[in-house]
Residue, then its C-alpha position, 0 to 999 in steps of 0.5 A: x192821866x189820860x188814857x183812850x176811851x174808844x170811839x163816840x158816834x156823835x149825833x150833832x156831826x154824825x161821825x165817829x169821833x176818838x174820846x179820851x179819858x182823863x182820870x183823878x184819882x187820890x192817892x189814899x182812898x182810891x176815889x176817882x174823877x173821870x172827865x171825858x174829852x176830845x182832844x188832848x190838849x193842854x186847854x182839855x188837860x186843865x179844864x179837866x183839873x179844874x173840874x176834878x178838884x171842884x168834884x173832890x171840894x178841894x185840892x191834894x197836896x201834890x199831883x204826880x202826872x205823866x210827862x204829857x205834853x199839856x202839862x210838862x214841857x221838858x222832863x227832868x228829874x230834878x227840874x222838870x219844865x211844866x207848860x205856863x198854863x198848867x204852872x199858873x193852875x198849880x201856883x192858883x191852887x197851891x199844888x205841887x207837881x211831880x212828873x214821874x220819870x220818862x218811861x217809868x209808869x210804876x211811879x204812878x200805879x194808881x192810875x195806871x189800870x183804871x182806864x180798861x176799867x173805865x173802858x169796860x165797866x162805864x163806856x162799853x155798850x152805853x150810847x149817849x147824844x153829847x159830851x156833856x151827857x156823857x161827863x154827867x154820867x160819868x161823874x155819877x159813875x164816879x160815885x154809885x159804882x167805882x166809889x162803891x166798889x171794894x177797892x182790890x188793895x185798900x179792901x175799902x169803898x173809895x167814896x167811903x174812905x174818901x168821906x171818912x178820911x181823905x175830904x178833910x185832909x185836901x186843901x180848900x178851894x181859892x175862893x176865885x174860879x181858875x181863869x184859864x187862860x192859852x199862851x201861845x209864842x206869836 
């Protein structure tokens, strides 16, 4: 899911620009992936996939995503239209997606309080001179803080549980790198 981070004054431009969170997490350890981007667009929304499913070491079984626009284009309950580019990552990494219903953001409550909790805990009253500094850091977040935080529900670290059970339960990486690739109607 992708969520609004805040605003980033950007040293190379010196302006103010929006960031956005994209957040990973897995289902029975509550470990996340935290990828900060700029725009929401479908290139960010696979890149950010790519990058979660390197962080884990592997890939789940099944994603349950919202219906943004960079990954589904039609909604459907029982025949959802996924965006070529997001159906090429799936069939690349053997992954099946399942887009919650149209309005319905209890169909994935993992997700759905953590960005506040990304915004507080990580973003809030840091300053950093580039995009990838701040993907650095919050990869590092990832692990020392949220990993090693005691989960509300599971009563748990997410790091350790994931560590513990849910790492050998993911699909291995395809030995070739995703070549992401834009389609676009000329």
């Amino acid at each position: 899911d992708f969520g609004y981070l805040g605003l980033w004054k950007d040293p190379q431009g010196d302006k103010a620009r929006k960031l956005w969170a994209f957040c990973m997490v897995l289902s029975h350890s509550r470990h996340m992936f935290v990828c900060v981007v700029t725009k929401m667009d479908q290139v960010a929304w696979i890149a950010a996939h790519v990058a979660a499913f390197t962080f884990f070491g592997g890939t789940p079984l099944l994603l349950v995503i919202d219906n943004l626009k960079p990954g589904v284009l039609r909604p459907d309950l029982y025949d959802p239209q996924c965006s070529r580019g997001y159906a090429e990552l799936a069939a690349h990494y053997d992954v099946l997606i399942d887009p919650c219903r149209v309005a319905h953001p209890k169909d994935k409550p993992r997700v759905e309080r953590l960005i506040p909790f990304i915004r507080d805990s990580f973003f809030a009253g840091r300053s950093f001179s580039s995009l990838e500094e701040i993907n650095a850091a919050a990869a590092k977040w990832c692990l020392s803080v949220a990993g090693e935080r005691v989960h509300g529900t599971t009563r748990q670290r997410p790091l350790d549980l994931f560590q513990r059970v849910e790492a050998a339960t993911l699909h291995p990486l395809p030995p070739q790198p995703f070549e992401m690739v834009t389609w676009k109607l000329a």
